[in-house]
N, C-alpha and C positions, 0 to 999 in steps of 0.2 A: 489296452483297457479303455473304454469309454463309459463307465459306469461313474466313473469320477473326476472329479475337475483335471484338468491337465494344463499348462501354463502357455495361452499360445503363445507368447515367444520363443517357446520350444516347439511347438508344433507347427506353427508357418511362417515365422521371421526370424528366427536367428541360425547361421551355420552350426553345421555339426562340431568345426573347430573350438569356436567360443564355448558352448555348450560343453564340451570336454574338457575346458578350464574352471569351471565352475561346478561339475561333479563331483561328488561324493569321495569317488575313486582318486581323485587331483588332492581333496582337500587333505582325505585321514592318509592316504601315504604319503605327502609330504609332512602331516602331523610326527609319522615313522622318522622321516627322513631327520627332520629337527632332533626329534628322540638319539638319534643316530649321530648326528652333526655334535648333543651335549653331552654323550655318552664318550667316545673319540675324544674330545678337545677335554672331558676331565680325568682321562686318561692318562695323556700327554703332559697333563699338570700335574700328576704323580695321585691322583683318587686309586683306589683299588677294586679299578676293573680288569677284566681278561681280557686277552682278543678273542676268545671262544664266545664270551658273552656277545661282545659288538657282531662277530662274523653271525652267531642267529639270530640277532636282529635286523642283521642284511638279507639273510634269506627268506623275511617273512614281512616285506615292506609291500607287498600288493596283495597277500590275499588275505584279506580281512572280512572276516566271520561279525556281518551285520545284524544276523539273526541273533547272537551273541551279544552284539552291540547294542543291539535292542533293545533285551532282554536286560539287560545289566542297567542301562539308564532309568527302565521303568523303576528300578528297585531302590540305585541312588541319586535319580535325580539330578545327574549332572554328566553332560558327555564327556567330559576329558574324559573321567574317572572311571568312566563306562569303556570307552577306546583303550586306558593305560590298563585294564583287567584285561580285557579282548587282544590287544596285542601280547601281555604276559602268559596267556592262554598258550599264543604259539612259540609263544621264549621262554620258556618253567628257568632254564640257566639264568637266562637274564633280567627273570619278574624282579630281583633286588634293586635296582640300579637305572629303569628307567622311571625317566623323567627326576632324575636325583637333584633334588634343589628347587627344582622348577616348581612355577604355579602357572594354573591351567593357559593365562595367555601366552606362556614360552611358545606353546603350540597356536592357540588361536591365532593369538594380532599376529605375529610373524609368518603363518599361514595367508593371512588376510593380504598384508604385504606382498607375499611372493608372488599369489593369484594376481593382486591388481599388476604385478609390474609384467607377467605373461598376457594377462586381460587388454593393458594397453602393448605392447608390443604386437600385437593381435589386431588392435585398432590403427597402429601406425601405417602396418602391412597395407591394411584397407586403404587408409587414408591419400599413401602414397600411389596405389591404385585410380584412386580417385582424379587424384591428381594428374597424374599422366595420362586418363583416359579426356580429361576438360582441354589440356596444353593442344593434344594432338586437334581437338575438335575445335579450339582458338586460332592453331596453327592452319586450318583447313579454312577456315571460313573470314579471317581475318580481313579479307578485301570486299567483303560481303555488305553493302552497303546496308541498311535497314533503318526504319524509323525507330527513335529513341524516343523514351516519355519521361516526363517527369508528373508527379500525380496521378498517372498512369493518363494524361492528356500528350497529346504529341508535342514534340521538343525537337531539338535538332538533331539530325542524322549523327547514328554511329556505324560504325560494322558488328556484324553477330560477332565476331571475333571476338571485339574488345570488351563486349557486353559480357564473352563469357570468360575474361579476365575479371571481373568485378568478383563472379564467383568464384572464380581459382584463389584470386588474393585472399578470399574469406577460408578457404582453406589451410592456405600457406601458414594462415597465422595459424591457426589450430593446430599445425604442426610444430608451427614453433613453441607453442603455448604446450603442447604434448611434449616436448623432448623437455623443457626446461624441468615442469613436472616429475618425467619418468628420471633426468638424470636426477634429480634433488629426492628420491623417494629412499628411503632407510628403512634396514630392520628397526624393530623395536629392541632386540639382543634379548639378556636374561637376567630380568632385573630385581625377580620376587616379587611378592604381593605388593610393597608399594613403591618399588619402584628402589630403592635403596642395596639392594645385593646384597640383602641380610644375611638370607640363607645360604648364600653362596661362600660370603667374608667366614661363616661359621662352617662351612664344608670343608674350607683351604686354612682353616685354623688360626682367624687373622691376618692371611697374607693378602693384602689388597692390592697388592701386583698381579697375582694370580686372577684375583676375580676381573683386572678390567684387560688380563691376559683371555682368560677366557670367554669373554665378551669378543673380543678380534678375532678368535680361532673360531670360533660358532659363525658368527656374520659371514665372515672369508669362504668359510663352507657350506653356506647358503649363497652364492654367491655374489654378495653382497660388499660395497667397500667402508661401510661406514652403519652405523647406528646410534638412531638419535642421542644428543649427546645427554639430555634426563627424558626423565617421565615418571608418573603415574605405577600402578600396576598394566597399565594400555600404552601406545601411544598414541597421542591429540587427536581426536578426532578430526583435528583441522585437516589430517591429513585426505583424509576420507573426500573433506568436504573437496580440497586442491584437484581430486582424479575426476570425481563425478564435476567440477568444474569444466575440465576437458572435454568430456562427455556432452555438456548442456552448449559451449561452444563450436563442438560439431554439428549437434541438434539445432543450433540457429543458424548455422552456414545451410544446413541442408533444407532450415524450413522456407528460408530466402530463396533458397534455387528453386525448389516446388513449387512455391506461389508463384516466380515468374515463369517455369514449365508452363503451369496450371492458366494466365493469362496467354501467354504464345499459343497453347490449344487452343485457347479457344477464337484467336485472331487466327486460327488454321496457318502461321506461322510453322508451326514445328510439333511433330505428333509422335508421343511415346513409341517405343514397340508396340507392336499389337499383330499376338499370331493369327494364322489364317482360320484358326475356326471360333478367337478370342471372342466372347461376349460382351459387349457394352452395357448393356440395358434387359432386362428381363421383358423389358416393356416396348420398350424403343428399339427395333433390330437395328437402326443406322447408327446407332451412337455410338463413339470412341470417347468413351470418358478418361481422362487423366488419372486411371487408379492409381499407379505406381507415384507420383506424386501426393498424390491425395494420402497414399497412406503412408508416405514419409511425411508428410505434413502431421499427421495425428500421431507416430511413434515420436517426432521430435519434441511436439507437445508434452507427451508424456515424459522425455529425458529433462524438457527445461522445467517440469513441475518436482519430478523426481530428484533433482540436483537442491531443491529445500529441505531436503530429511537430514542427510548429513551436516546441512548448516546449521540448522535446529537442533540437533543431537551434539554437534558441538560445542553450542553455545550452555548447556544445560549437563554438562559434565559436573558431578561434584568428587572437591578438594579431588583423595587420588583416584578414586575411578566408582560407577556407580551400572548397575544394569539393565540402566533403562536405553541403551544405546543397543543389547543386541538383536532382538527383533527388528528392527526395522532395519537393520544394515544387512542383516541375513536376506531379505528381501529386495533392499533398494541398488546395494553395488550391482550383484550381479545382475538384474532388469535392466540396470541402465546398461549395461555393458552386451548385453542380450539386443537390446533394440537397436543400438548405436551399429550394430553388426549389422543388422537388418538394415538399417537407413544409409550405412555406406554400400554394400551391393546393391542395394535399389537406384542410390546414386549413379552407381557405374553402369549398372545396365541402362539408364536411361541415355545417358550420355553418347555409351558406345554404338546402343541401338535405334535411336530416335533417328527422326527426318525432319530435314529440313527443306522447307518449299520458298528457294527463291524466287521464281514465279508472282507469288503470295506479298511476301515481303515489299518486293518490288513494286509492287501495283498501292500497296499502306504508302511507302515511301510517295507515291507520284500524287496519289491522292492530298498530302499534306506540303509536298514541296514548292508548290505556287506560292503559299502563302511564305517560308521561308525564304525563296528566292528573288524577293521584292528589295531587301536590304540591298543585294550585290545589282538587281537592276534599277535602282534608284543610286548607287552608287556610278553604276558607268555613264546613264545620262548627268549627271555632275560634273563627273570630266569634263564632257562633253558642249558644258555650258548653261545645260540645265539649272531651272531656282528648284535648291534642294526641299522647301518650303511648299510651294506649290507643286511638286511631284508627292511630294510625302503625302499631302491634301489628299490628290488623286489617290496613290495609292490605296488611302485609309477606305476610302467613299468607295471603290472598286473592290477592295477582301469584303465590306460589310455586305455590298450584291451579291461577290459570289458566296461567300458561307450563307446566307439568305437560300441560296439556290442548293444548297450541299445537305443544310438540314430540313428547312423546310417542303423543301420538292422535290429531296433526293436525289437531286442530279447530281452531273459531273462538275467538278470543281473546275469551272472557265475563267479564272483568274485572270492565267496569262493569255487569254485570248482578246479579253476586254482591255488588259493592257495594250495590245499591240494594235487595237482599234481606237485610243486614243492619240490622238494630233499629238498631246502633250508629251508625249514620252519619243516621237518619232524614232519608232522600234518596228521591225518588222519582227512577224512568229520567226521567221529563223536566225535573227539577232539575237533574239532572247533566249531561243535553244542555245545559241551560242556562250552568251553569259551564263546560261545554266550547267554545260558542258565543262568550259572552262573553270566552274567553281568547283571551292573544295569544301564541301558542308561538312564533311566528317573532320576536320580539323587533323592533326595529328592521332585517329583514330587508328592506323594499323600499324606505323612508327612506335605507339606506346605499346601496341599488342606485341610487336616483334622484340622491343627491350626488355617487357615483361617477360616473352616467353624464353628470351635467353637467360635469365635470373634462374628462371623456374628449372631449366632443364640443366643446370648445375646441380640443382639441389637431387632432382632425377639420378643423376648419372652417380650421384656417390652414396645413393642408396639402389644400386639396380639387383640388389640382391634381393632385398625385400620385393621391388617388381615382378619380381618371378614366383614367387610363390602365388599357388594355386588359391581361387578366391572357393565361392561357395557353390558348387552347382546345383544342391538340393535345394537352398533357398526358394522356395514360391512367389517369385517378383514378377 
């Protein structure tokens, strides 16, 4: 249908996987499934249900009669209560007895829960992806000398290697920051409208063993080990805010890698994919613009803007629960979790598919390394007997000639030419090759890439299961 709006994050940034976590279909059959989970566990706590009842509402947990659903909410204005008619539709045995006790978030927040904790396992997959696709390309380039900036002015030399350690470390954390989260995430369990197990304590006749009994049999069979230990009719919103934090921590690792993508294009450094009939420019046929960066740059935007709703909606929760939190949640979890998909396959394909021009690299490097390698040649005439004082002079008086000559008239940086044409330093040009030869401008630049990437590839090896799962191939990256 293109007669009405459609969500592009479903239409050209998000995989089909995520997008199947977030459907319709995910959400009201695991609604069943809860129904199923409370029905069971007040069974076993001696309520008088059958197992004919539970077994049809086993057999009628996916085909759900939305036109029905539909229909039924226009009338009451509330979807549990639309969904608990629509499933009793195809359970007449068991219309008495579902959702017994329960109030409509038994279904909702515990739904909301399940999704998020599939949502990010979904994102871990990726992330760990990510990761392994950066290690190998750190592991590959590690002795690759290249110029480093600070301010984005030249700095002292590192290797590409260790540069794309900066960005791996910024992921790691995000993984670490994700498992903490995902192991610390809880049902909300079945609490009643405010949170007290009213109607539950009144179902069991008083026995409040029974109710925080039934509370572990329901969680357990969500598979879940714990639930929060109070609440509300909801659980915290804080929690909300905790997931989509992970999210907005992804979004800034990958808006950091983009901008420095996006800078290496354009120092012709290092150039996205780009197939052979790809377009740049509508305008410009020679252009290779940085799309794939560029638009992880603007969906990361949108997760670290997006990661404000649930703070706000936190903060503004009244006493035990109030409804001005569900519209925008219905919209903001799943976006973010929608784009964050999008921005780590754009991640990975960049990574796996990109080029790199040491050629390129090499010639930035030579360009700026005269001025750098003045320290270690002002250092060997010292030995040597040199006054460190009157070489430093020179040196200063000979970089301000030659950057004179680099910016002004565009020429070649002849620094160390003009060095070796002074009496004072008595250096020959291949003395000075030799001091420049002999030094190590990268410092322990591939040392820390190699300690780094044996960390990393621990953490690899005891998730290699995750590594194997299939990423997105329909994505449009």
């Amino acid at each position: 249908m293109h007669d009405i709006y459609q969500n592009p994050l479903c239409r050209r940034y998000a995989g089909r996987e995520m997008q199947e976590i977030f459907s319709d279909d995910r959400k009201f059959s695991t609604w069943r499934k809860l129904w199923i989970a409370l029905a069971e566990s007040e069974r076993e706590l001696g309520i008088d249900i059958s197992e004919s009842q539970i077994r049809e509402m086993k057999e009628h947990i996916c085909d759900i009669d939305y036109d029905m659903a539909a229909d039924m909410e226009k009338e009451l204005r509330h979807d549990v209560m639309a969904h608990i008619h629509t499933y009793a539709a195809s359970c007449p045995g068991a219309k008495p007895i579902i959702h017994l006790g329960a109030t409509s978030c038994y279904v909702g927040d515990n739904t909301d829960i399940i999704i998020q904790k599939e949502a990010l396992l979904r994102v871990r997959t990726l992330l760990l992806n990510a990761i392994s696709a950066l290690s190998e390309f750190a592991e590959e380039y590690k002795s690759l000398e290249t110029l480093a900036y600070t301010h984005f002015q030249a700095a002292q030399p590192t290797t590409v290697g260790k540069r794309a350690t900066l960005w791996l470390q910024d992921l790691m954390m995000d993984l670490e920051h994700l498992d903490f989260v995902l192991g610390n995430l809880k049902l909300l369990g079945c609490r009643g409208t405010t949170g007290t197990g009213a109607s539950f304590l009144e179902l069991f006749e008083g026995d409040s063993e029974k109710v925080k009994k039934l509370e572990q049999m329901v969680t357990e069979k969500m598979g879940f080990k714990k639930s929060y230990g109070v609440s509300g009719q909801t659980y915290s919103r804080k929690v909300d805010y905790f997931t989509l934090s992970v999210l907005s921590g992804i979004a800034q690792s990958a808006q950091k890698f983009s901008g420095d993508i996006r800078l290496l294009s354009h120092l012709k450094e290092f150039d996205e994919p780009f197939e052979s009939g790809q377009v740049g420019s509508s305008a410009m046929a020679y252009k290779r613009n940085p799309m794939r960066s560029e638009r992880i740059a603007s969906l990361s935007r949108f997760v670290i803007a997006d990661c404000m709703n649930p703070a706000m909606t936190a903060g503004t929760q009244w006493l035990e629960r109030t409804l001005d939190d569900s519209a925008g949640r219905r919209i903001t979890i799943p976006e973010a979790f929608l784009a964050v998909d999008g921005i780590l396959n754009l991640y990975i394909n960049i990574v796996r598919g990109g080029t790199v021009y040491p050629k390129v690299i090499r010639k930035h490097l030579m360009e700026e390394l005269p001025f750098m390698a003045t320290e270690n040649i002002l250092m060997d005439c010292v030995r040597r007997g040199g006054d460190r004082q009157i070489l430093h002079e020179a040196i200063r008086r000979h970089s301000v000639e030659a950057g004179k000559v680099v910016k002004a008239e565009g020429g070649k940086n002849d620094l160390l030419d003009r060095i070796a044409a002074d009496p004072v330093f008595n250096l020959s040009r291949d003395e000075i090759d030799r001091i420049i030869n002999e030094s190590c401008f990268t410092g322990r630049a591939v040392e820390q890439t190699e300690e780094y990437l044996e960390a990393v590839r621990k953490v690899l090896d005891e998730n290699e299961t995750a590594l194997k799962n299939e990423l997105n191939p329909e994505i449009k990256v």
